[in-house]
N, C-alpha and C positions, 0 to 999 in steps of 0.2 A: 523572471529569468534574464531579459534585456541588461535591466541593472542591476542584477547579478556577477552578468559577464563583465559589465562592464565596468565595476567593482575592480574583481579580478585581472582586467586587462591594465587600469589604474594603477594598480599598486604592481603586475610584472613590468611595466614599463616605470614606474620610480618617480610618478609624477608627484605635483605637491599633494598634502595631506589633506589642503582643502577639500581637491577633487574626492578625494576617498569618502571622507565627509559627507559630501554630497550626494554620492553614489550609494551608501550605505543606509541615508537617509529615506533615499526612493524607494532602495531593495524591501526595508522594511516597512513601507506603505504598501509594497506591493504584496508581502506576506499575508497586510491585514485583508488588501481587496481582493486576494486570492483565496483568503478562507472563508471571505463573506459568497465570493463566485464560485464556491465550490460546495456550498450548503444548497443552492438553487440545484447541481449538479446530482447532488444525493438524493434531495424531494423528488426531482424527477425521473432516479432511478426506483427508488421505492414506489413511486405509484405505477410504473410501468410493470415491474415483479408485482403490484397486488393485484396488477388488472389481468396479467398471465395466469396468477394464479386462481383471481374467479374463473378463469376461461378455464383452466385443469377441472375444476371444480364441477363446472357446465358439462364439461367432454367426457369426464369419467361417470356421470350419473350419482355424483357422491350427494349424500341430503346434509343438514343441520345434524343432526342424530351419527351418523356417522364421525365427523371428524371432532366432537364436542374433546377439551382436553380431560376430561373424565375417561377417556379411552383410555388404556394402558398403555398400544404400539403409540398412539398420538401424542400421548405427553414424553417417551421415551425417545421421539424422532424429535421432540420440538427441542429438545436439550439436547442431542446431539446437531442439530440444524443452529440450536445459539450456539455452540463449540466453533463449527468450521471457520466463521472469520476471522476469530482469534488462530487458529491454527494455519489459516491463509497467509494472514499479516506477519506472523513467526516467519513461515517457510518464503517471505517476499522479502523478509527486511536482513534475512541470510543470507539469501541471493546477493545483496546488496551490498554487504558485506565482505562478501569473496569476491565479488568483482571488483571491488576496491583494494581488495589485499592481493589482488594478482598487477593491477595497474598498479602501486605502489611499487611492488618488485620490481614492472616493467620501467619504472620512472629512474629507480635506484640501480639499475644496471646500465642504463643508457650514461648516468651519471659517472659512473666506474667505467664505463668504458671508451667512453668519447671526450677525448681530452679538452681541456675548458670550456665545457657546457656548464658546470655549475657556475663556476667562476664567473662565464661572461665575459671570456677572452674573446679577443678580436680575433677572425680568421678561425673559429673552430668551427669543425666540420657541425652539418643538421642534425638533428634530433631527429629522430626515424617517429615521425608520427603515425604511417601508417600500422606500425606494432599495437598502438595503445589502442586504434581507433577498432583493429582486429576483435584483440581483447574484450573492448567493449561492448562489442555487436554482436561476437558468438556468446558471451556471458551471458545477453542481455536472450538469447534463444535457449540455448542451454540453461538456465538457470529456471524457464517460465514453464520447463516441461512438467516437473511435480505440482507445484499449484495447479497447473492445467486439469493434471488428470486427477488432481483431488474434487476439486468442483465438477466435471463433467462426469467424473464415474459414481460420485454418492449417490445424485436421485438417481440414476439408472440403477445401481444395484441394490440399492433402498426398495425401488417398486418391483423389482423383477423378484425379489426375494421376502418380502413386506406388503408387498401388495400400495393400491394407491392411497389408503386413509395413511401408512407411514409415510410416504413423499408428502402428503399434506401438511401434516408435523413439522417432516424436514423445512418443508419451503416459508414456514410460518417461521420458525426459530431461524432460519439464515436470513429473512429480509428483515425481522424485527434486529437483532441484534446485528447485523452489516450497518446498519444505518445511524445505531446510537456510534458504533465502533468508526465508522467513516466520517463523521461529526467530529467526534475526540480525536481521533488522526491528526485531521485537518488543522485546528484551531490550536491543538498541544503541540506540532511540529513549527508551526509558524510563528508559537509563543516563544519557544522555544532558541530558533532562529533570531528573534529578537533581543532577544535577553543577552544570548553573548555578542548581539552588536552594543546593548546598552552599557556592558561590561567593558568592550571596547575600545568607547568614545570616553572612560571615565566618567564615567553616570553614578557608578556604585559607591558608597562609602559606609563598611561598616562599623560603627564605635565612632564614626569622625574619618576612620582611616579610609584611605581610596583604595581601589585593588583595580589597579592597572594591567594590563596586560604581562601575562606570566605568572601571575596570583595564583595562587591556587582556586580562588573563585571564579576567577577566567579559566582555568584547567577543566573545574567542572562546567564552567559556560559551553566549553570546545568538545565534550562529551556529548555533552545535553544536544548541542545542534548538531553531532555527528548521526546521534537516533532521529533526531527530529525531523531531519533531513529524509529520509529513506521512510517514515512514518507519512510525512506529509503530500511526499510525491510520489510516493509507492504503490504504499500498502493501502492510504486513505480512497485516490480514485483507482486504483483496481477494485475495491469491494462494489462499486457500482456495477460493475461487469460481472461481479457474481454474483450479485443481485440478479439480474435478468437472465443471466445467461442457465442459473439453476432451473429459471422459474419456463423458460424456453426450451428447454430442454425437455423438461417434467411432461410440458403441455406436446410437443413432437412427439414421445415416446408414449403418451396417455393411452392411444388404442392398444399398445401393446402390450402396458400394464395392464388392463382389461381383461385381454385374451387370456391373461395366466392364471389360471384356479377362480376364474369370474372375477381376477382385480383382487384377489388377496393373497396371490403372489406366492410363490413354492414353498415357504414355512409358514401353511394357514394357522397361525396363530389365535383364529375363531373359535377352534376345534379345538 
């Protein structure tokens, strides 16, 4: 992010193209050692949700016999539990989205209405930074309320109503699949990010021909890293948080799963 910013501060201030060069060269080194530092991030979210979830296991009194995927509610929680990250990283990477198209707006009215700021006249009035900076921080609270209460209310309503061999399921399919999915996040955003610096720099050439900026294969470069972006530093490290924070939850809430029709939860499904 360092030489990201500072990337972006290069090229607002109009310096030579070297520096850009330069800058751009770092950003994408540091794409590569952020997806390598960010694989260590995921293994040690995953063994952390598997060690909660032996400890669910230990707390609730559940055997081998009980949570085998031969169960019906257990193979039908393990598929809805692989669902939820996929439907996390959706409702993360929209968030991210509207937060951008509100500061955009915020960007484009400042422009219409404070006379040579785009321009770069001398003597024009500031930029009201504290608008965008607003924008961004209540987005950034407002925006994390429904993923919230997606991950924190499924195992509770999973065991209150399923009893705990369903939260077992659940908790099985959300860390197996958080972790292929925070993987691919990781490594597809950062590829991603790179590819339209490689486009860039004039890297590409297809047929013989270059495709320079403005290309339409730079169009789609500037697509690709507008996803890749919100994928990589989103969606990929929040599933580590929902990773444990499911399996912490489960394991807090366990005695109380218990209590209800002996652990098999108000629609005993035994029966």
């Amino acid at each position: 992010p360092v030489c990201d910013n500072a990337g972006g501060i290069a090229e607002m201030a109009e310096l030579p193209e070297d520096v850009r060069e330069k800058t751009d060269a770092l950003d994408a080194a540091g794409n590569t050692t952020a997806a390598i530092g960010k694989g260590f991030a995921i293994g040690s979210a995953c063994l952390v949700g598997l060690a909660l979830f032996g400890a669910f296991i230990k707390r609730t009194g559940l055997k081998a016999e009980d949570v085998t995927i031969l169960s019906p509610i257990v193979f039908a929680f393990l598929l809805i539990g692989a669902m939820l990250p996929y439907f996390f990283s959706a409702m993360t990477m929209k968030s991210v989205g509207i937060a951008a198209a509100e500061m955009v707006k915020e960007v484009a009215h400042q422009f219409d209405t404070i006379p040579g700021l785009l321009a770069g006249t001398a003597g024009h009035a500031p930029p009201d930074h504290a608008s965008c900076i607003k924008i961004s921080t209540e987005a950034s609270l407002r925006e994390m309320v429904a993923p919230a209460i997606l991950v924190m209310s499924t195992p509770i309503i999973s065991g209150i109503l399923f009893g705990t061999t369903a939260v077992c399921g659940l908790l099985a399919g959300a860390i197996s699949s958080s972790v292929q999915m925070a993987i691919s996040a990781s490594n597809t955003g950062g590829a991603w990010d790179n590819a339209k610096k490689w486009v860039e720099k004039g890297q590409l050439f297809i047929d013989g021909v270059q495709q320079p900026k403005g290309s339409e294969c730079h169009k789609a470069a500037v697509v690709g890293d507008t996803v890749g972006d919100p994928l990589k530093d989103t969606s990929g490290p929040a599933l580590n948080i929902v990773m444990k924070l499911m399996a912490i939850l489960s394991l807090v809430f366990a005695d109380f799963f218990v209590s209800i029709n002996h652990g098999k939860g108000l629609i005993d499904w035994h029966s």
